[in-house]
N, C-alpha and C positions, 0 to 999 in steps of 0.2 A: 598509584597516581595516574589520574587521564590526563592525554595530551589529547585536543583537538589540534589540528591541521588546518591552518587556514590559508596553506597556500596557493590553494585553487579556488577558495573564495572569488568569486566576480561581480562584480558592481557594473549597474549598467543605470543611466541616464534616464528613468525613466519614472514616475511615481512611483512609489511603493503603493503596493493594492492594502486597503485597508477593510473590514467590515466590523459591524456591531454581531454578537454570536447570543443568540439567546434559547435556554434550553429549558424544555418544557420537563415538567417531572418523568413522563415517561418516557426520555431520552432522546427525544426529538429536538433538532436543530434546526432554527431559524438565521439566515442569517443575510444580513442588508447590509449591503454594500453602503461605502462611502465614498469610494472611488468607482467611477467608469471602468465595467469588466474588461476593456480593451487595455484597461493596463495591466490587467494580469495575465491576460495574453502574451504582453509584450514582455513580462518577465519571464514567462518561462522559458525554461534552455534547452537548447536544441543538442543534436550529436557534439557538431562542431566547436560548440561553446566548451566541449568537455578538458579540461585542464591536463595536461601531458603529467602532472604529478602525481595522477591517480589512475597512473596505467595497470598498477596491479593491484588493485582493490578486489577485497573477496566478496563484498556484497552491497547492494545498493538496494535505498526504497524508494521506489520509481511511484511518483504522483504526479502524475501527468497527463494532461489532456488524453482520453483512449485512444483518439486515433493516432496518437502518438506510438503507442505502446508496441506495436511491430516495428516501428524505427528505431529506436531505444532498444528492444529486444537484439533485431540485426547486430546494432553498434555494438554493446556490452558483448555480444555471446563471441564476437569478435575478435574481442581484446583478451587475449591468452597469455598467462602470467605463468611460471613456473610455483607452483603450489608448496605446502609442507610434504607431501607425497611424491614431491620431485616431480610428478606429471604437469605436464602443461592444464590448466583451469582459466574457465572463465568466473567473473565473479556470479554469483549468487544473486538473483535479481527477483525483490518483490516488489509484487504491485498491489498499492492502495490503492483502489478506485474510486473515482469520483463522486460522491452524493449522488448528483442528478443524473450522472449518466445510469445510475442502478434501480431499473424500469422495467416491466415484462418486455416491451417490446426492443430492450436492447440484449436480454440473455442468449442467446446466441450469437452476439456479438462479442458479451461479455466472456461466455466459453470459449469463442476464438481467441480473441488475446489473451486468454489467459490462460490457454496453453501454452502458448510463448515463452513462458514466464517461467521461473523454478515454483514461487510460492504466490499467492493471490489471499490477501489479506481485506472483505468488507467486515462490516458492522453486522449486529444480527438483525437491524432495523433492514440495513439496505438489501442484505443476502431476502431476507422474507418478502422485504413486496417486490423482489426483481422474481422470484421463484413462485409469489403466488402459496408457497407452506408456510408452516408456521413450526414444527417444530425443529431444532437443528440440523440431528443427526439426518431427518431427512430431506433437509436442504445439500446438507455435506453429500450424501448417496447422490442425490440430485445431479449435483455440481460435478462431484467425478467421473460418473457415469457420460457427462458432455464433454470430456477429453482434459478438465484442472486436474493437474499431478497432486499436488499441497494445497489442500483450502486450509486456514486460518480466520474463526469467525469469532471476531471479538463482541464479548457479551457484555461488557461493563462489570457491574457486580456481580453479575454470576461467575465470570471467568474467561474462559475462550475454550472454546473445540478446535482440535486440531484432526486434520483428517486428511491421510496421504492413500493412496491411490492403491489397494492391495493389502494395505495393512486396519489395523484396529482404530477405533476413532478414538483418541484421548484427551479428555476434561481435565485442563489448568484452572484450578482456582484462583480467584481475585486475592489478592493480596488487603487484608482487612484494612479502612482507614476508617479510623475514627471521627473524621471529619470534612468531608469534601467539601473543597472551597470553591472550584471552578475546574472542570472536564478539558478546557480547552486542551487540543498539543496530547490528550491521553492517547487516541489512538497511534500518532507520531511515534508518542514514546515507545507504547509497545511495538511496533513494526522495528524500530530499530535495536530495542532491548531481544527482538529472534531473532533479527539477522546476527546479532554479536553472540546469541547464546546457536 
């Protein structure tokens, strides 16, 4: 049985950001807002916001604005819990990056902060036009080679590649579905289906 936690849940006074999400056959995402982006700014949370009942959390997926992502890094790498291994740990931090900010001219930004990080989860859409290639495994060489420990490239149907830093690249297959109704929240899920496994 899961229990979620909802007692660092926080509600704050402000619109809820909404959009319309529309996805083209080849995996492409549009997506129009319906609220003014400045309210999604304003919901995002900061360190400070972070609720004292999730001091020992072993891992987080951090989707947050990038220039966030060394402040969030600082904070998390910070917060040291006594582990199963009795050693002191910090939790486990991945980052989903942003749609737009995944551009040629942000990859070397993108490798900064995402050495920061334990694991760095795009899409195979956003990994290839920030890279300029087109085939995975050497987007994954690509990516490591620029200082990412774990890249995580979700492929949709195909699967995901996973690829750490020294070791072998390994291909997770998709889980068959018989009938896709709507993608939305997929990539979510998996981010948070690795952190738990």
């Amino acid at each position: 049985q899961s229990i979620f936690n909802l007692q660092g849940m926080l509600t704050k006074d402000v619109p809820t950001p909404r959009c319309w999400q529309i996805f083209e056959p080849d995996g492409h995402r549009h997506e129009i807002h319906r609220t003014d982006i400045s309210d999604l700014e304003s919901n995002l949370h900061k360190p400070e916001d972070f609720p004292d009942i999730y001091q020992c959390i072993k891992g987080i997926h951090l989707h947050s604005a990038p220039e966030n992502v060394p402040i969030w890094s600082d904070f998390l790498h910070a917060r040291k819990c006594v582990g199963n291994s009795g050693e002191s740990e910090s939790p486990l931090i991945l980052w989903e990056p942003w749609d737009p900010f995944c551009v040629p001219e942000n990859l070397s930004k993108f490798c900064e902060f995402g050495s920061l990080v334990d694991v760095v989860s795009p899409n195979l859409r956003e990994a290839k036009l920030m890279t300029g290639l087109q085939d995975p495994e050497d987007i994954a060489l690509c990516l490591l080679s620029k200082g990412i420990q774990v890249l995580v490239i979700r492929m949709g149907a195909d699967g995901s590649l996973v690829a750490v830093t020294g070791e072998e690249l390994v291909y997770i297959p998709a889980v068959p579905v018989e009938k896709i109704i709507d993608v939305t929240g997929a990539g979510n899920a998996y981010c948070g289906g690795y952190l738990v496994g």
